[in-house]
N, C-alpha and C positions, 0 to 999 in steps of 0.2 A: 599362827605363832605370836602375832602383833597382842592376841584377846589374853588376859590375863586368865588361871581357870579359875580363882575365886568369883570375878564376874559371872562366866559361866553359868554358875550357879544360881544365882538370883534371877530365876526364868519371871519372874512377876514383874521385874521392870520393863519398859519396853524401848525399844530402840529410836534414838533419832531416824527424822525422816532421811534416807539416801537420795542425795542428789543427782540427779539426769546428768549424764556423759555429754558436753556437748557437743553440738553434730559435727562431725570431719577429723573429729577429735581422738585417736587412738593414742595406746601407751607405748608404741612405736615411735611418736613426734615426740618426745621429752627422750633428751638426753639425760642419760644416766653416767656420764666420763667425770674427771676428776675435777676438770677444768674446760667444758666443752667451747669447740671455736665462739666467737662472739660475732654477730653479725645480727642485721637489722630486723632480721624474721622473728627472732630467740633470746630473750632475755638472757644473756652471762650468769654462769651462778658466781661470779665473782661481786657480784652486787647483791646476789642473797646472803652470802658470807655478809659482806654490810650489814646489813640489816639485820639479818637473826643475830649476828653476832653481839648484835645491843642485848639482846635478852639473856647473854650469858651470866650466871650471877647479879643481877636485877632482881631487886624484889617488888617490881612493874607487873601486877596484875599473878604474879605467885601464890601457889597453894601448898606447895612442899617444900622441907627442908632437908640438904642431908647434912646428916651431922661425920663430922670427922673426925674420930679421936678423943670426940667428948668437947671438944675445945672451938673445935669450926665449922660453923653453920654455914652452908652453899645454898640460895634459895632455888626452886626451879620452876616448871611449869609442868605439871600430869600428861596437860593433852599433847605434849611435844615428847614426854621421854615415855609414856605408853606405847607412844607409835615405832619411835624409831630406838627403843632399847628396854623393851620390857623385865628384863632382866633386873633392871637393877631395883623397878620397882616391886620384884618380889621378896626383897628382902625385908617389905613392908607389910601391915597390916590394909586390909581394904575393909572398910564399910563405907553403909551409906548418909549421903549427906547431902539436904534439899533434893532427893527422887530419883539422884544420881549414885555411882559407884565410884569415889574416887579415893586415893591411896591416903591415907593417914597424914595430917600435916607434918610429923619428924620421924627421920628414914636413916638409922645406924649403918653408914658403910664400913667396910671390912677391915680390919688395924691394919693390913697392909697394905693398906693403900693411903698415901698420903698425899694432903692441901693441892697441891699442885698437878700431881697427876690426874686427880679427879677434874680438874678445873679443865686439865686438855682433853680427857673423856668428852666433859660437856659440850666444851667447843665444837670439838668434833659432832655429837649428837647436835645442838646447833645448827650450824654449817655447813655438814658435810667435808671440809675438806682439814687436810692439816699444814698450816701456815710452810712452807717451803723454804723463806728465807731464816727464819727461826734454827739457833744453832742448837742443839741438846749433847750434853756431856751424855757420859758414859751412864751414869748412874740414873737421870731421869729417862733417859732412853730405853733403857733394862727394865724400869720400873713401870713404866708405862706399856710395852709389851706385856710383862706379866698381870696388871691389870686388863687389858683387852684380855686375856685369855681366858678370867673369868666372867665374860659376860658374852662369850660367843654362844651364837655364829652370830649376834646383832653387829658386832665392833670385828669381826675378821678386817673388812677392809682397812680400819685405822691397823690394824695389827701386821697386815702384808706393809702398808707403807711405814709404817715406822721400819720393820725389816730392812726394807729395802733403803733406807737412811742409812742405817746400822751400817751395812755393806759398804754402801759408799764412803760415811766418816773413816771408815779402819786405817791407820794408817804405824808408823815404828813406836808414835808415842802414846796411843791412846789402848795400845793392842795390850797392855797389861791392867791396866784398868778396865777393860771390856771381861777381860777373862775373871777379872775378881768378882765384877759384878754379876756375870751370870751365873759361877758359880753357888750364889745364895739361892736361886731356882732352880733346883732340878728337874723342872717340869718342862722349862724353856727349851726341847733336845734340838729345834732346829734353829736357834738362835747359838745354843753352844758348837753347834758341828760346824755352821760355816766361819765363826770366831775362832774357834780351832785350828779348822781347814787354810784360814789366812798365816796363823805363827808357823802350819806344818810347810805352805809352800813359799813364805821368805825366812825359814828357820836360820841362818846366817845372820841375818839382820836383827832377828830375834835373839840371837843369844846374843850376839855382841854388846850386847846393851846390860851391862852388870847391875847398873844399878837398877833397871827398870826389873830386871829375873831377883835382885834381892827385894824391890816391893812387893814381887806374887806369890814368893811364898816356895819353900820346898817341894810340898803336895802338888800344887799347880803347875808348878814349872815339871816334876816327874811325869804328870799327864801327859805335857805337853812331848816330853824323849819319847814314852810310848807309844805317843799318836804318829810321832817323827816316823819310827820302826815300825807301825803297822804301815806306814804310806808305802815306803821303800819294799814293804813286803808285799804289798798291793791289797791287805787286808783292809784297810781306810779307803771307804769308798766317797769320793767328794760330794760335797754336798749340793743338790740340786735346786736349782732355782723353782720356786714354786709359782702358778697363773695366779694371776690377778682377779680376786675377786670383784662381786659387781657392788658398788657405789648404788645404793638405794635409796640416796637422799632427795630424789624431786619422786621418786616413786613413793615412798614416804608420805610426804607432804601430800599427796594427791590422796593418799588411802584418807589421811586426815581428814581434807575439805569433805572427798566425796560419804567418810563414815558418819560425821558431825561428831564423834563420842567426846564425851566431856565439853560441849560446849558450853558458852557462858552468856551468850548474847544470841538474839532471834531479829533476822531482818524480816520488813513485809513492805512490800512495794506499792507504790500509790501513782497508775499512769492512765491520762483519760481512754487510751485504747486501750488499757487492761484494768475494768476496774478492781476484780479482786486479787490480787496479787498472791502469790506462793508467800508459804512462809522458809526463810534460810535461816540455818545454825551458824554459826561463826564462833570463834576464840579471836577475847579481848586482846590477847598477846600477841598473837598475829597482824591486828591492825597497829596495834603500838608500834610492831619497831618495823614494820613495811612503809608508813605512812605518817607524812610532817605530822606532826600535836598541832602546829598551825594552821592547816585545813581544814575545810569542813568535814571532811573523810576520818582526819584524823579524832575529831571530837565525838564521832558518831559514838564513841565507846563511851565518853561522861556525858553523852544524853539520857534525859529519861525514858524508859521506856514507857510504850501505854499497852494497856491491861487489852489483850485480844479477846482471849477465855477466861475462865477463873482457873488461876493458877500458872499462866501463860503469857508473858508479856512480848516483845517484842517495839525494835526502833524502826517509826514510819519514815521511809523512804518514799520522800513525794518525786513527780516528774520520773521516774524510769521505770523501765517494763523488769519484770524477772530475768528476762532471759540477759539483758546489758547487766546488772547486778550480778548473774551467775558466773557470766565471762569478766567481768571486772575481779571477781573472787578467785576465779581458775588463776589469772597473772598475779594474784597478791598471796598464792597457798603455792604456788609451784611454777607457776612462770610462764602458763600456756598463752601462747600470744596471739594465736590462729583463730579466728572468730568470723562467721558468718557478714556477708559488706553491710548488709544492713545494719548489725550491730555496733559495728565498725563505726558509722554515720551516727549512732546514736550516741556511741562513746564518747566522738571529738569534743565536744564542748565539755563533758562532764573529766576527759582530763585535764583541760585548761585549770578548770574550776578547784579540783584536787590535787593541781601542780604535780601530775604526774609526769613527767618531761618522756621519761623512757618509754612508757609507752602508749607516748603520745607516735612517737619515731614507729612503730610497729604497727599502727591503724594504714597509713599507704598501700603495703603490701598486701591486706586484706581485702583493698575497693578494688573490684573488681567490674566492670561497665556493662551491665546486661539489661533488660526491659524494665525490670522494678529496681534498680540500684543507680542510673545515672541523672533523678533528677536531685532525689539524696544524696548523691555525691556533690553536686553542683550547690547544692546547700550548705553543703560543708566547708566546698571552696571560699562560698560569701562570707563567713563568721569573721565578724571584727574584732573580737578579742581573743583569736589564738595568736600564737608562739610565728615568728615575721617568719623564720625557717620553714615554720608548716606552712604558710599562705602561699609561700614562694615555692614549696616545693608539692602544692597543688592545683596552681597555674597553668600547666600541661596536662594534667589529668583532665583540669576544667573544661580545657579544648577539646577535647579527645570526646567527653560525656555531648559538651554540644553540637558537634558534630553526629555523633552517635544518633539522638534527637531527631535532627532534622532527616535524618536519611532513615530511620525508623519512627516517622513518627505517628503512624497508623495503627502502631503494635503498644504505643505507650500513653498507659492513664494519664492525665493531665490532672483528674482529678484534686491529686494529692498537693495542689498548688493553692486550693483553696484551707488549707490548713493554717493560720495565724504565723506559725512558729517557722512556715518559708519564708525566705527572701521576696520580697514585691520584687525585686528585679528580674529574676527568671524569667520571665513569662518576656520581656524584652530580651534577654539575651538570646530565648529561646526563638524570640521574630527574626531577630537578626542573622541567628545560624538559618532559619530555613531561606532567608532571602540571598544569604550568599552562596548557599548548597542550588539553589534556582538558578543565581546567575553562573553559576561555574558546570550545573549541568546544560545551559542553552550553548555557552561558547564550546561545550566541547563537543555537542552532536555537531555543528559546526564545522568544523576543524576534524571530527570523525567522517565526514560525508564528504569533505575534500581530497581527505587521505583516500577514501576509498573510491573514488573517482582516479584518482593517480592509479591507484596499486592494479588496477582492472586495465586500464589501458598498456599499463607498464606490461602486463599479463599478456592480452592482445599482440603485441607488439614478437613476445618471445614464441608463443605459441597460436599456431592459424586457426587454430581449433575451437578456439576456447570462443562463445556464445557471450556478445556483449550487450547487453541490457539494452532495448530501445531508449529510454531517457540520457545514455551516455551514448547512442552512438550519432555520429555530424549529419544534421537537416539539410546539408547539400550535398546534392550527388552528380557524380561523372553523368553528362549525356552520354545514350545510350547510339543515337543516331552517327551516320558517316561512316567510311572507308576502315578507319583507325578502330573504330570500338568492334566494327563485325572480325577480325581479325583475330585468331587467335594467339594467344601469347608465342607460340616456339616456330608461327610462322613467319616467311622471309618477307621481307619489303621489297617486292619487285624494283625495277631500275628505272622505267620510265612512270611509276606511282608518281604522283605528287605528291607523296610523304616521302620518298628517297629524298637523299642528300645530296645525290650525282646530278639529278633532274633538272635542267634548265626552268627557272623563275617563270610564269606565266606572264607575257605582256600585259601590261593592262590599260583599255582601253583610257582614251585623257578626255576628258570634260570639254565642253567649249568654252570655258573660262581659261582652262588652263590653255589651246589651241590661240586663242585669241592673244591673250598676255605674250604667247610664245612668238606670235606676227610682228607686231608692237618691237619686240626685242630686236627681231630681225631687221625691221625696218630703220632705226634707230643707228644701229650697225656697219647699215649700207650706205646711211650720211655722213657718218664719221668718214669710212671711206673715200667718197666723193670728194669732201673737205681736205681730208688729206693728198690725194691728186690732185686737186684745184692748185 
């Protein structure tokens, strides 16, 4: 539906090259909502509104005009409203021009449509979205529904939300004015029935209002008794809320990148590990209002290009591989943010350098730590001139990568460390993690083999059963010899044993030191005695 069928026709041209899907990358992962949550994975289309919205009426990098009226010229852009509103440019001439197929530089729209509504058309083609806090009277509200309706099914969506605007503004004073206004469309029938359906069920409040029933008119206000009478008679059937169509605006945008049709510029990539690079189509317009005019990113579009083929030019892009260029274009055409960690690592520096802030915040979630991605990570962490936020908030990754290293480091190239464009430091930080991964695995076989020494005896202790390692069990053992050890456990200790407790002490015989000492005492004893008698 997007291919115009005058195109069609022209089988002798032949198509830009289509671009490779990138890998992990399905049309599943892009939100298509009005306003999708915003979070650090997925670029917000609140910041595409930004941006494209520069291109609204800009005659920046423009090939078409619509005329309005005779009197007001809207400039636009082909490869933006081919895609996402082909409609409108049928009402145009196509030939060709430089080997391409594009619409006629001035595009007559329709007399009823006027300056302003068209300008919210564009918007919306734009954008995608239609501004919320923006109040619309009665009359641009009407008029801008009736224009979406001649350019469906491209513009249904802007045409269910406008509706559902309508619904909400209704209220005692604007409900006579709604109804003048739609009645100039007879086409509009579900914008008159639920406008209707609002004066039939606060009809009270509706007529009380004199002066507002003598603004609508006798004809209008008669409708309105009638419609009163078929309700009450149950022949007015209310008007039902209709689903919400689907928001095509990053789906769009993706058909764009991925078709190249009407492009205007050719990248080709210049990287020592890729020397011939892919050639890519791109639209000037697109980098314009995605990207500062004061970057280098932004200038790529007033550089020159150089001649590839005869008749073929293209802007060289030194230092990056195709595949960082293809995912750098996915997030500046629709906002894909999901990219392979390698590519991720090649990215970092090249957002710095293109002051792309947003998504620079989206590379994180992409590094992910495996055999060929953590010494490139670790490279990424050293860069001295990113963003303080990203250095800080890659500090724990850093840890996480050198660690990873040292405990796989039998499975990981080293190689890659001889390349200029590493960090000299790695290869130290990388000694360092394996020297404290050493010291931390000696202390804990350590402290494992003590615990397991406890948990065995502990074992022992509950259960008789259990078989303890000769290394853990005690080098001394009970004599086996004497009275006590031949003895079985449950039997009794006779009474005159010398193991009883009843058993009279054995005399023991006295030395002749001690017999001698003992005389000595005696004798000693007997002169006291004597002495004392004396």
């Amino acid at each position: 539906a997007s291919d115009l069928s005058v195109m069609e026709e022209d089988k002798d041209l032949e198509d830009p090259p289509k671009r490779s899907v990138s890998p992990g990358a399905t049309k599943k992962s892009v939100s298509f909502l009005l306003v999708p949550k915003s979070n650090e994975f997925q670029t917000s289309m609140k910041e595409f509104s930004v941006s494209f919205g520069n291109l609204v009426n800009s005659p920046q990098f423009a090939d078409i005009d619509f005329i309005i009226k005779e009197d007001l010229h809207i400039p636009a852009h082909s490869c933006i409203i081919s895609i996402r509103c082909p409609e409108l440019l049928s009402m145009g001439v196509i030939k060709k021009r430089n080997g391409t197929t594009i619409p006629v530089s001035q595009i007559k729209v329709l007399d009823s449509i006027g300056g302003g509504t068209f300008l919210e058309i564009l918007r919306f083609i734009y954008t995608g979205y239609l501004e919320e806090n923006k109040m619309m009277g009665p009359p641009s509200a009407i008029a801008l529904i009736h224009a979406t309706s001649c350019f469906s099914p491209s513009l249904n969506y802007l045409q269910w939300i406008t509706e559902q605007r309508v619904q909400k503004q209704l209220d005692s004073k604007n409900i006579y004015s709604y109804l003048k206004e739609v009645s100039k469309f007879p086409d509009l029938r579900t914008v008159r029935n639920f406008i209707m359906g609002w004066a039939v069920n606060n009809y009270a409040t509706f007529v009380a209002d004199k002066e507002g029933i003598q603004d609508l008119g006798m004809e209008l206000f008669q409708e309105v008794l009638l419609a009163n009478e078929s309700h009450k008679t149950g022949e007015l059937k209310p008007a039902g809320t209709s689903n919400s169509p689907e928001n095509n605006f990053l789906k769009d945008m993706r058909t764009l990148y991925e078709s190249g049709k009407l492009s205007d510029i050719n990248f080709k990539t210049q990287h020592p590990n890729q020397p011939q690079g892919s050639l890519i189509p791109a639209h000037k317009c697109i980098f314009w209002s995605r990207c500062p005019m004061g970057s280098p990113m932004g200038e790529w579009v007033n550089q020159a290009p150089t001649q590839i083929t005869k008749g073929l030019t293209a802007v060289i892009v030194e230092g990056m591989t195709s595949a960082c260029l293809e995912a750098l274009l996915r997030w500046i055409y629709f906002g894909e943010s999901t990219m392979p960690t390698l590519i991720a690592c090649e990215m970092a520096p090249w957002t710095q350098k293109f002051e792309l802030k947003s998504l620079q915040k989206c590379l994180l979630p992409n590094m992910k730590i495996d055999v060929k991605s953590a010494i490139p990570i670790i490279n990424v962490s050293l860069l001295s001139e990113m963003n303080q936020s990203f250095t800080l908030s890659m500090r724990e990754l850093r840890k996480r990568c050198l660690a990873f290293v040292a405990r796989n480091l039998a499975e990981i190239s080293l190689e890659c460390l001889r390349d200029p464009n590493m960090n000299g430091a790695i290869a130290t930080d990388i000694l360092v993690a394996i020297q404290n991964e050493e010291m931390a695995s000696s202390s804990g076989k350590a402290l494992d083999s003590k615990f397991t020494k406890f948990k065995l005896k502990e074992k022992s202790q509950s259960d008789g059963n259990l078989e303890i390692p000769p290394k853990l069990q005690h080098t001394k053992k009970r004599p086996d010899s004497g009275p006590r050890s031949a003895m079985k456990r449950d039997e009794k200790i006779p009474e005159n044993s010398v193991w009883s407790k009843s058993a009279p002490k054995p005399q023991r015989e006295r030395s002749q030191f001690q017999l001698g000492r003992r005389e000595v005492v005696e004798k000693k004893e007997e002169g006291k005695s004597e002495e004392e008698n004396k």
